[in-house]
VODREN-203608 format. One record per residue (C-alpha): residue number from 1; residue in one letter; x, y, z. Coordinates in pm, 1 decimal. Layout:
# VODREN-203608
@n->NUM; res->a; X->X; Y->Y; Z->Z
...
//
This chain:
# VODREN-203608
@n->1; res->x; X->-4947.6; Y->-443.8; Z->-434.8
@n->2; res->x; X->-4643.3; Y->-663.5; Z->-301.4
@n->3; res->x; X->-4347.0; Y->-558.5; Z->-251.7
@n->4; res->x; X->-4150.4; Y->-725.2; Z->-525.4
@n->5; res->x; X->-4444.0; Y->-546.2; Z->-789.6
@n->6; res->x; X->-4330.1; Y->-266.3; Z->-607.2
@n->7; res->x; X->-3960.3; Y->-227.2; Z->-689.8
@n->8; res->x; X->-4036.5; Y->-354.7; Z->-1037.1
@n->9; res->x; X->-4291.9; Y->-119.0; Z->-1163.5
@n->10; res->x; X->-4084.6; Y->154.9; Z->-969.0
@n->11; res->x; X->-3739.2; Y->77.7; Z->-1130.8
@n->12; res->x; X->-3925.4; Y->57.9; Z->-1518.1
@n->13; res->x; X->-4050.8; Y->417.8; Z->-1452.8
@n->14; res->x; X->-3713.7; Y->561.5; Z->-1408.3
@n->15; res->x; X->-3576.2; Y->353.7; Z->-1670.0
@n->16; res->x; X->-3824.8; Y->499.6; Z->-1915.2
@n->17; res->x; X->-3749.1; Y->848.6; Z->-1785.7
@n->18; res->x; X->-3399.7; Y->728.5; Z->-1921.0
@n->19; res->x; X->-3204.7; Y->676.5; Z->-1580.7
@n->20; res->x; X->-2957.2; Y->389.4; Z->-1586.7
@n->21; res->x; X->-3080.6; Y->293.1; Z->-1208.1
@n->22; res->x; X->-2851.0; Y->29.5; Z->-1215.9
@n->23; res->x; X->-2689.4; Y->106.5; Z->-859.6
@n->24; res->x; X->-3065.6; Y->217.3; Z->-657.1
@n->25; res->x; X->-3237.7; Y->-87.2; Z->-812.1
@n->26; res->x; X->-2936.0; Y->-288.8; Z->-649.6
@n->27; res->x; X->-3033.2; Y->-164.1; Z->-353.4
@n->28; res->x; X->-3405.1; Y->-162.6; Z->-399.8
@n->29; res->x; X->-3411.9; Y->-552.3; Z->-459.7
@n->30; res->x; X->-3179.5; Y->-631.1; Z->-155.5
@n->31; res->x; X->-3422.8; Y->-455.9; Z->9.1
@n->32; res->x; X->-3704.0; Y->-661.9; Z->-75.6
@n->33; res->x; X->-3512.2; Y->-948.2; Z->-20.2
@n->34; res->x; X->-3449.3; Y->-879.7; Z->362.2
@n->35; res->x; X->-3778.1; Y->-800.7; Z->379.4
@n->36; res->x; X->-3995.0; Y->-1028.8; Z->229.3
@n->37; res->x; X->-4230.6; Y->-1016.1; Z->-80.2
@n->38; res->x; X->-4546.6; Y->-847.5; Z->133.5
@n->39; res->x; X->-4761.4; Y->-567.1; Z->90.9
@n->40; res->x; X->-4621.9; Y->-258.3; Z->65.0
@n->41; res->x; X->-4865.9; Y->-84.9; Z->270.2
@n->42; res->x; X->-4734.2; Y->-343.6; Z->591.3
@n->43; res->x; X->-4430.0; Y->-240.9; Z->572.4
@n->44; res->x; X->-4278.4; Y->-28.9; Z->901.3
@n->45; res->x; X->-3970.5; Y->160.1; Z->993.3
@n->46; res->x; X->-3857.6; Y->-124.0; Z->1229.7
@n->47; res->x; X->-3814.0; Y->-322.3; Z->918.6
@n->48; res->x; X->-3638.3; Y->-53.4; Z->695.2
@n->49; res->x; X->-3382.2; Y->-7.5; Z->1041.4
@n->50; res->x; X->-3298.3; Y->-294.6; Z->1018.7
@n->51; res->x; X->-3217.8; Y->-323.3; Z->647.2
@n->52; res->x; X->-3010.3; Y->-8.6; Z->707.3
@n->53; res->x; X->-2822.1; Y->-107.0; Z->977.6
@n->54; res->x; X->-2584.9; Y->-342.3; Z->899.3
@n->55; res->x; X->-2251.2; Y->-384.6; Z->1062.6
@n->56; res->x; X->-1975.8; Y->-177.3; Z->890.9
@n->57; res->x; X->-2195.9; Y->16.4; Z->692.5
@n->58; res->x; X->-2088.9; Y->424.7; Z->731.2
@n->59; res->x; X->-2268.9; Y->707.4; Z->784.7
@n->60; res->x; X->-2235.4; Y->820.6; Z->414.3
@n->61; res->x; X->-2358.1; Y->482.9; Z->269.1
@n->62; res->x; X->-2659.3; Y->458.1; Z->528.0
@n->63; res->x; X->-2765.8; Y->789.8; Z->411.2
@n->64; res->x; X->-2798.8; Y->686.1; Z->50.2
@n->65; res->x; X->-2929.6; Y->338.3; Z->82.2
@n->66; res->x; X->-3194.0; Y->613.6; Z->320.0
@n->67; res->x; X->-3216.3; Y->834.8; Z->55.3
@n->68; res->x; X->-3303.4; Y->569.3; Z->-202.1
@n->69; res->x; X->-3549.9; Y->400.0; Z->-36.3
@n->70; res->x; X->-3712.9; Y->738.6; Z->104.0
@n->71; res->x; X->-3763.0; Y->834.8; Z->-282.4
@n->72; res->x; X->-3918.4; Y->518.1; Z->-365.7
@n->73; res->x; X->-4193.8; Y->489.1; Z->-57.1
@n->74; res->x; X->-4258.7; Y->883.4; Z->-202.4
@n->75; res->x; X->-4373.0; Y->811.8; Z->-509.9
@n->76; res->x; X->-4652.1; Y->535.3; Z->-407.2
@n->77; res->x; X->-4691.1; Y->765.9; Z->-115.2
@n->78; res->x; X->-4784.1; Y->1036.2; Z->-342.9
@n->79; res->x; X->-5040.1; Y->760.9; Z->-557.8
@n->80; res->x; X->-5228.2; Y->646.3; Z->-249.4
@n->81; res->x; X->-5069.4; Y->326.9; Z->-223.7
@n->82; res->x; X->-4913.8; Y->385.9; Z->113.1
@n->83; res->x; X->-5040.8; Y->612.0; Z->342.9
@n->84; res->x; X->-4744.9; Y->733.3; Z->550.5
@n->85; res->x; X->-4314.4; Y->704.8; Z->485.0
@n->86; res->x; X->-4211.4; Y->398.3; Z->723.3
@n->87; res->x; X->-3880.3; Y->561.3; Z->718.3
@n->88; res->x; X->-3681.8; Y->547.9; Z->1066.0
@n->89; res->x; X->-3513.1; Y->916.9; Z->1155.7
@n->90; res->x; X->-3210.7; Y->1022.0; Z->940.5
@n->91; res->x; X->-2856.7; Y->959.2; Z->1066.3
@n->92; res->x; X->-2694.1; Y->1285.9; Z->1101.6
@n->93; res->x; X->-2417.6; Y->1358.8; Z->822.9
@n->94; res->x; X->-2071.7; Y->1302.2; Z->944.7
@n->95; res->x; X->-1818.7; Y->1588.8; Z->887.7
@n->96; res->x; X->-1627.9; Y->1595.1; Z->542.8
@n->97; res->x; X->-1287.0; Y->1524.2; Z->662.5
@n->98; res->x; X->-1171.3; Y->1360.8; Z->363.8
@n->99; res->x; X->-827.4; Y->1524.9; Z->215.2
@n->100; res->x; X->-708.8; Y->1365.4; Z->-133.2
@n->101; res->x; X->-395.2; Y->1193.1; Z->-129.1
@n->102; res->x; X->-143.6; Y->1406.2; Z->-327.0
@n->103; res->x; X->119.5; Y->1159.6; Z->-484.5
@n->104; res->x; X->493.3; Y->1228.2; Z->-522.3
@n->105; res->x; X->675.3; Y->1224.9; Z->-813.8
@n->106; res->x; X->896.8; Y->930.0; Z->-702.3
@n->107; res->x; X->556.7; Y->738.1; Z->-683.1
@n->108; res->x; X->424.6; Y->810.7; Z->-1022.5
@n->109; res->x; X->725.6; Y->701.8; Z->-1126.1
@n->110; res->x; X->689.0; Y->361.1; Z->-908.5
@n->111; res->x; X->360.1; Y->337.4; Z->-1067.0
@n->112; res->x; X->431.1; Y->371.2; Z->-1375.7
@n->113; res->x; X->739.3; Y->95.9; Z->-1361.2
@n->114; res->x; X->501.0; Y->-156.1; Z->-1162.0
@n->115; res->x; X->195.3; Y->-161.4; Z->-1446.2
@n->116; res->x; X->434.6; Y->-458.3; Z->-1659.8
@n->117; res->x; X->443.5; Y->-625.3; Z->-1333.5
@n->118; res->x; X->112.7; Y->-623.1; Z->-1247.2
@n->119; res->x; X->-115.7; Y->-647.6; Z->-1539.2
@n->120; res->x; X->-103.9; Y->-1064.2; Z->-1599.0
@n->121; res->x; X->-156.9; Y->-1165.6; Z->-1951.1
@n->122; res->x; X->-495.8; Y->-1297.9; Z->-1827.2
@n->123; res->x; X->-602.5; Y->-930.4; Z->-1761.2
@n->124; res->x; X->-795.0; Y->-703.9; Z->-1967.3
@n->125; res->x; X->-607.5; Y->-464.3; Z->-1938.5
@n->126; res->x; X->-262.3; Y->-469.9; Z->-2075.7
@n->127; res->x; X->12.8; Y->-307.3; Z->-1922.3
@n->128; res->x; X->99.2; Y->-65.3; Z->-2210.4
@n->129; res->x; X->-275.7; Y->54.4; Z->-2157.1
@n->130; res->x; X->-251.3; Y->81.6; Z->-1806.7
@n->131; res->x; X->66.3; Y->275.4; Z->-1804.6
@n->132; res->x; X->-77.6; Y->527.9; Z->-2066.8
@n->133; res->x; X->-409.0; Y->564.6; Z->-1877.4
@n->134; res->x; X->-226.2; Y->648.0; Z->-1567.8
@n->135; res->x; X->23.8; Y->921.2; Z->-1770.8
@n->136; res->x; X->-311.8; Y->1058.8; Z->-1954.0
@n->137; res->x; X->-433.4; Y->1091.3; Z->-1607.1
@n->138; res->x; X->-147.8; Y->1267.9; Z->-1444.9
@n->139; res->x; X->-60.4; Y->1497.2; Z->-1753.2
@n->140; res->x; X->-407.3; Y->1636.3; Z->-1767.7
@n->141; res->x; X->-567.4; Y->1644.0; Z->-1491.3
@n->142; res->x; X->-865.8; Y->1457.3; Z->-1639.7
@n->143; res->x; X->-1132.3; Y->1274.2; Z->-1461.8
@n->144; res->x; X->-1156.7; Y->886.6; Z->-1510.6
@n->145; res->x; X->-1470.7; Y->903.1; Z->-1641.8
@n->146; res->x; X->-1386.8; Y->1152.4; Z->-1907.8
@n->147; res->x; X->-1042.0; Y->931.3; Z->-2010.8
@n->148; res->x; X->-1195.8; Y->610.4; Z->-2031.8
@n->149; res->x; X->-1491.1; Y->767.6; Z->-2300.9
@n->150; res->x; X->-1201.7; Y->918.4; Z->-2506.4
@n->151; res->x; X->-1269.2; Y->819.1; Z->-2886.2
@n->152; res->x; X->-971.9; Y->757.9; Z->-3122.4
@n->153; res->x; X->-1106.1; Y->1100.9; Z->-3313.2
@n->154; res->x; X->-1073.3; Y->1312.6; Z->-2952.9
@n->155; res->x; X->-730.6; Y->1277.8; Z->-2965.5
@n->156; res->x; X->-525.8; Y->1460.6; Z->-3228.8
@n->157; res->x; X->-138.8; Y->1385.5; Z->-3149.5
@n->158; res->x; X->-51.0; Y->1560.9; Z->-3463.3
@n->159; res->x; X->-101.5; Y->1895.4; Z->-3333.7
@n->160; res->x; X->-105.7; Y->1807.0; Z->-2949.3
@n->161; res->x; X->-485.7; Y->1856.4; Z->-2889.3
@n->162; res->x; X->-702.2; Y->1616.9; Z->-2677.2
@n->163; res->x; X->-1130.1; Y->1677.5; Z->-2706.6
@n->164; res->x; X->-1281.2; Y->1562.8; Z->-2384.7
@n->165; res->x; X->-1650.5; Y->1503.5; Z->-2320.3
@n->166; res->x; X->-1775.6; Y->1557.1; Z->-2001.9
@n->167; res->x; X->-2088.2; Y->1342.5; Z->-1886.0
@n->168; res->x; X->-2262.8; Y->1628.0; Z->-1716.2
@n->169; res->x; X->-2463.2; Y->1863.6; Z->-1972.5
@n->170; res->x; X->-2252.3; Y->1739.1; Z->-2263.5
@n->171; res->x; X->-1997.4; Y->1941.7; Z->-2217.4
@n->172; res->x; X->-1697.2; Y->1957.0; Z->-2397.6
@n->173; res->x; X->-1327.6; Y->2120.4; Z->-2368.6
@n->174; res->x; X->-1047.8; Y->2132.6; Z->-2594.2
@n->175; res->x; X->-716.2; Y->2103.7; Z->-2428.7
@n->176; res->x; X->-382.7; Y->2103.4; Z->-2526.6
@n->177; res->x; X->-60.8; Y->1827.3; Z->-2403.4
@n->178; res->x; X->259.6; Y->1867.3; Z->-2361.0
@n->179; res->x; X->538.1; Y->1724.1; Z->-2574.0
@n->180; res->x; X->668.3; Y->1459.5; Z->-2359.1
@n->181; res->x; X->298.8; Y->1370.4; Z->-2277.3
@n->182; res->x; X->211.4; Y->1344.4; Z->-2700.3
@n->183; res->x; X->523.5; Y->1132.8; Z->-2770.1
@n->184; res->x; X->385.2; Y->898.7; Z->-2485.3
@n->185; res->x; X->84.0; Y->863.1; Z->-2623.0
@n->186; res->x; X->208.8; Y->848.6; Z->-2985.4
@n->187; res->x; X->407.1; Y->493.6; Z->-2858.4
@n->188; res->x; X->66.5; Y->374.9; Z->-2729.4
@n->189; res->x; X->-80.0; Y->424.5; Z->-3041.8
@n->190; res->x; X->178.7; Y->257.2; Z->-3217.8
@n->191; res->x; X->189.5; Y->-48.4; Z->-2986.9
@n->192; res->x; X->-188.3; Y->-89.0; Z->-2945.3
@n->193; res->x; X->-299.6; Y->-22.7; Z->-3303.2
@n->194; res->x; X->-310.4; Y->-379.8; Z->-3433.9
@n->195; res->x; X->-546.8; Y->-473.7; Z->-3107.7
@n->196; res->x; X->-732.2; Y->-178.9; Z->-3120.7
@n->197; res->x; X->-891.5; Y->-169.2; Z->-3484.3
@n->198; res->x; X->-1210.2; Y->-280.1; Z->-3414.4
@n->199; res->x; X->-1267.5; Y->-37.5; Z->-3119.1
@n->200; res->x; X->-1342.9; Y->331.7; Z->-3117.8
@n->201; res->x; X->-1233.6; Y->403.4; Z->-2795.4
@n->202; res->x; X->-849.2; Y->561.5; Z->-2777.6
@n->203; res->x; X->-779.4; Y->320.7; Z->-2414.1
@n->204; res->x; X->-903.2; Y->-17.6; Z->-2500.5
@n->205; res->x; X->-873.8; Y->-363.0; Z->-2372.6
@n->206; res->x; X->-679.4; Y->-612.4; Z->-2513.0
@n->207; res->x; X->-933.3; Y->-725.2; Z->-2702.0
@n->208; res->x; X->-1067.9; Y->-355.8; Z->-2836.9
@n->209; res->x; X->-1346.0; Y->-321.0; Z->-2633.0
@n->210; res->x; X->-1389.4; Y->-10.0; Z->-2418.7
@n->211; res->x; X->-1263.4; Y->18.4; Z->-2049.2
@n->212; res->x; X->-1503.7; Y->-39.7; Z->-1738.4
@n->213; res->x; X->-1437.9; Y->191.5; Z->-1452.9
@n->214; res->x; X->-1520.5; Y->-91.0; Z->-1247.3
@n->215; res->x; X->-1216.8; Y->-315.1; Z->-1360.9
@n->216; res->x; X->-996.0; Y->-28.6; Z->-1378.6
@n->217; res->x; X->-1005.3; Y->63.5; Z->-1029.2
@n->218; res->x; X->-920.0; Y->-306.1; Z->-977.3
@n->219; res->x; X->-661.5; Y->-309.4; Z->-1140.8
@n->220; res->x; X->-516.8; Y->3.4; Z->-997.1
@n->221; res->x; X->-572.4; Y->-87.2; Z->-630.0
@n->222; res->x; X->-372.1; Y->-432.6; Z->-759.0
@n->223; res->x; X->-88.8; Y->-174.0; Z->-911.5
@n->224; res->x; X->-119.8; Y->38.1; Z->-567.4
@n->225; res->x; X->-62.4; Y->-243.5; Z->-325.5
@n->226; res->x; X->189.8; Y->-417.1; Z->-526.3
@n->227; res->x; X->357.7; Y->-141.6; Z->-532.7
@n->228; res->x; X->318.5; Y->-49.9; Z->-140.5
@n->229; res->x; X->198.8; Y->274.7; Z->-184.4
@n->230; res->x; X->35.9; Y->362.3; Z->124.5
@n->231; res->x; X->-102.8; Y->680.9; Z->307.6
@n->232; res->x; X->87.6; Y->727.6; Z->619.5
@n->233; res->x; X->-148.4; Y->1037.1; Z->745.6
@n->234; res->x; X->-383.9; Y->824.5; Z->942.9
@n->235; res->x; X->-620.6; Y->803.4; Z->725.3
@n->236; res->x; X->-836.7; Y->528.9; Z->637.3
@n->237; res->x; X->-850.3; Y->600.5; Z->228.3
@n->238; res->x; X->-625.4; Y->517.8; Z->21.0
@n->239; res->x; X->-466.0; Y->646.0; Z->-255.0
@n->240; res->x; X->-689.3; Y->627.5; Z->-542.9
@n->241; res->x; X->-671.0; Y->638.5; Z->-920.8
@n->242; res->x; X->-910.5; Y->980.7; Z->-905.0
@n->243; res->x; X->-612.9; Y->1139.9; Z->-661.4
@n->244; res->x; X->-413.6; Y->1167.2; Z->-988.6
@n->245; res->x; X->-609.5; Y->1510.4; Z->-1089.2
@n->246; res->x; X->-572.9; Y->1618.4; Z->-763.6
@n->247; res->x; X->-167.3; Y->1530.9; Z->-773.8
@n->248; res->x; X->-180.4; Y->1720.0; Z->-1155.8
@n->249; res->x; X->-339.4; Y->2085.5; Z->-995.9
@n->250; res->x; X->-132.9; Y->2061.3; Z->-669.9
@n->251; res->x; X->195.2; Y->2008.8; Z->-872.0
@n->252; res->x; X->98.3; Y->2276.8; Z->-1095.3
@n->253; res->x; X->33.7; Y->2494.0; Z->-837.4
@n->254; res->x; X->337.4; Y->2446.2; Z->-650.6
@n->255; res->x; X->587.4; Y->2472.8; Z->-955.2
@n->256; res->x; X->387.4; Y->2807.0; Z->-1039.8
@n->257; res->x; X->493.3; Y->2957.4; Z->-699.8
@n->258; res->x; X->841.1; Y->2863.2; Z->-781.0
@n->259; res->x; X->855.1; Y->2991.0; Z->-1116.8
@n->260; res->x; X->668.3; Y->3328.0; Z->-983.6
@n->261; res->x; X->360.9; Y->3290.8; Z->-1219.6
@n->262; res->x; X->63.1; Y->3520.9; Z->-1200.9
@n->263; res->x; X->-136.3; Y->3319.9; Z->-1011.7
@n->264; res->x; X->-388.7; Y->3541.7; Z->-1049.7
@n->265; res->x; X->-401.2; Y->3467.2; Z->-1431.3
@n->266; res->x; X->-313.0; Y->3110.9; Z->-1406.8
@n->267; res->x; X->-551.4; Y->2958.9; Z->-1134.9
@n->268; res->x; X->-863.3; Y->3091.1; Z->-1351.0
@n->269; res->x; X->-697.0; Y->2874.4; Z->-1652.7
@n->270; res->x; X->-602.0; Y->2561.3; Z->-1439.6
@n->271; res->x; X->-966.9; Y->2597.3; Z->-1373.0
@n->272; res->x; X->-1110.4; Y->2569.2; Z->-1759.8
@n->273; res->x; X->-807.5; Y->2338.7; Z->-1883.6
@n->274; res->x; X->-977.2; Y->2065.6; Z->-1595.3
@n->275; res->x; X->-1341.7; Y->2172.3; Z->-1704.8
@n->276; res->x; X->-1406.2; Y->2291.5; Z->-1332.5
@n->277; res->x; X->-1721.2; Y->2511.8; Z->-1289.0
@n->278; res->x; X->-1531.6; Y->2844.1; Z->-1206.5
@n->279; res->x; X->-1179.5; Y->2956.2; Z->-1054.4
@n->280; res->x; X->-1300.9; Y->2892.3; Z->-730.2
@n->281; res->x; X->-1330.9; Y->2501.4; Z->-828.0
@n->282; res->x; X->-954.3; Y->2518.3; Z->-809.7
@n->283; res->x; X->-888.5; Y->2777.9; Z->-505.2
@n->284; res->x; X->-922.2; Y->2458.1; Z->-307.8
@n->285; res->x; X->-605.6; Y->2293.9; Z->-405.0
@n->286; res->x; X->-413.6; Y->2578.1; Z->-261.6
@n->287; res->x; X->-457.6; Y->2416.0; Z->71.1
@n->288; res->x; X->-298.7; Y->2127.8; Z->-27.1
@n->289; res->x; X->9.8; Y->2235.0; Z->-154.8
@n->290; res->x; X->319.3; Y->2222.2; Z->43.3
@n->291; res->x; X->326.7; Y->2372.4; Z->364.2
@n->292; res->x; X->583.4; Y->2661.6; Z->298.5
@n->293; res->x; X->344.8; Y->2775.6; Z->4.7
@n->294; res->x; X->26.6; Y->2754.3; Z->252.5
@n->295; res->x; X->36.1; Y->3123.0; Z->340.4
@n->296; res->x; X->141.8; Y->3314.4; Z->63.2
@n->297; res->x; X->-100.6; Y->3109.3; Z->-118.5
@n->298; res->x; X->-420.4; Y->3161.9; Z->30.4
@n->299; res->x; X->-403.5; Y->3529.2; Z->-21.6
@n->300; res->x; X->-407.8; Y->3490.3; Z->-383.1
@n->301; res->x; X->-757.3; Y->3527.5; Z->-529.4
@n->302; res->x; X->-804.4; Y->3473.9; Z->-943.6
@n->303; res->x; X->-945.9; Y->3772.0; Z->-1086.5
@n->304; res->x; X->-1290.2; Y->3823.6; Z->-1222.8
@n->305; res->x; X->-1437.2; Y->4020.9; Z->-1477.0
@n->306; res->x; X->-1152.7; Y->3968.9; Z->-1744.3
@n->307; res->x; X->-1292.7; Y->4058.9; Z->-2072.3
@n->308; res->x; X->-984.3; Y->3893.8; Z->-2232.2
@n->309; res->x; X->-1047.9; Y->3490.3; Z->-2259.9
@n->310; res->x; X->-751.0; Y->3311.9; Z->-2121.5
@n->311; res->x; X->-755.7; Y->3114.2; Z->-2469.2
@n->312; res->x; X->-669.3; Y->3397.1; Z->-2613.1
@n->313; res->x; X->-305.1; Y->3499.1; Z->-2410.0
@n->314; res->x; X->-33.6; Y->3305.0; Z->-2659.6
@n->315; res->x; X->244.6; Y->3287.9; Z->-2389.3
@n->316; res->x; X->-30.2; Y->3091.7; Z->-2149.8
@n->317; res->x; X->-149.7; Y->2852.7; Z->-2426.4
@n->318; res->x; X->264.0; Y->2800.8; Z->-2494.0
@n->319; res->x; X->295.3; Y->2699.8; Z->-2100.4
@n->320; res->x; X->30.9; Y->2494.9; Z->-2078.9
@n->321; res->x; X->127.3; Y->2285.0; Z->-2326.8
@n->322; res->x; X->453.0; Y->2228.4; Z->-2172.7
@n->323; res->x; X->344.3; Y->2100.4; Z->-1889.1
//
């Protein structure tokens, strides 16, 4: 069996197994491409090194290009069609010193005024859309993903309620906006309906069709450096359209402390209003908040066993929806 045989027969097993496999069959076919169309059982680690190794590639891509390519000489492996992994050794992980950048409110702002300037009328995305996107995002503390496959039904302005479907396990939350949030959104609706009634999707393009993820983060690293927002820590990320929900839990946090909150009542909800797994999801945005927060902070620890559902405290519902 070639190579090429391979990769295809490989790829329409996932597929069937009802994988997308867009992103490992990308790699899987540049891989046969630096290597040639031969038989898979001539293939050696030399060769898959040096596939791997390409200038400027990191540690954390190299290890799932490796991991990719690992799985697929496994399964003919395990049907006889190779006799041993020609897999080179692992790189070691690097250490996770990533730290989200936490934006200020000055910036949002700056964003927010720049999406007319940079969303072109030859865009997809118009700059009303953009500019509610980014407000959704900040407001809620919602993941891209989970915005962009928003349906015009999920969203019920009337009595401030927003349904959001998660990808993983179907899950789904009901959360509630603010006021200053809903009117936003209401004057999105009300500018976008005409372009937006053949779509179901609630942000559209210009033409109704649903957002990629793909063009949106184009279009906010366009915003970004138009813009000049920058990081000025040192480090070599940027700030990204995902550091919104990060920005929405730290500066929640931090006006919590300020306003003397139970933070041992309102770190568990924080949790379930951003579908997180469990109140330790969100324990970890305590180290980002400001520095004279840092140590009173960290000895806060949400409570557990509650038999009383946080849904269920009126005054807590009544704050977070003015948030």
């Amino acid at each position: 069996m070639t190579l090429f045989e391979a990769v295809q027969v490989y790829v329409e097993r996932k597929r069937s197994l009802g994988l997308d496999y867009t992103t490992s069959r990308r790699e899987l076919v540049s891989f046969a491409r630096d290597v040639g169309n031969i038989p898979i059982d001539s293939i050696v680690a030399r060769s898959v090194a040096s596939h791997l190794d390409r200038p400027q590639t990191s540690v954390a891509t190299w290890r799932v290009k490796y991991s990719v390519l690992r799985n697929f000489f496994e399964y003919w492996a395990a049907r006889g069609v190779i006799d041993a992994l020609p897999m080179p050794p692992v790189r070691p992980a690097e250490p996770h010193t990533f730290v989200p950048y936490i934006y200020q409110r000055s910036e949002i702002r700056t964003l927010l005024t720049g999406t007319r300037r940079s969303q072109r009328d030859s865009c997809r995305i118009d700059a009303t859309t953009l500019r509610a996107l980014l407000l959704f995002l900040y407001g809620t503390g919602a993941l891209v993903g989970e915005a962009l496959r928003l349906l015009r039904d999920d969203v019920d302005l009337t009595k401030g309620l927003i349904t959001i479907r998660g990808s993983r396990f179907n899950r789904v939350r009901r959360i509630p906006i603010g006021p200053d949030l809903q009117s936003k959104l209401f004057r999105y609706v009300r500018r976008t309906a005409r372009k937006r009634n053949e779509g179901l999707s609630f942000f559209a393009n210009r033409d109704g069709s649903p957002i990629k993820a793909r063009i949106l983060a184009k279009s906010f690293a366009r915003l970004r450096r138009m813009t000049g927002i920058v990081r000025h820590d040192g480090a070599s990320y940027q700030p990204r359209l995902h550091d919104l929900r990060h920005t929405f839990a730290v500066h929640r946090v931090t006006l919590w402390f300020k306003q003397r909150a139970d933070m041992n009542r309102m770190l568990p909800a924080l949790s379930a209003y951003m579908g997180q797994a469990g109140p330790g999801s969100t324990e970890r945005y305590l180290a980002l908040t400001p520095e004279r927060f840092r140590k009173q902070l960290v000895k806060l620890s949400p409570a557990s066993g509650r038999r009383k559902h946080w849904r269920d405290d009126p005054a807590l519902m009544k704050f977070l929806a003015e948030l």
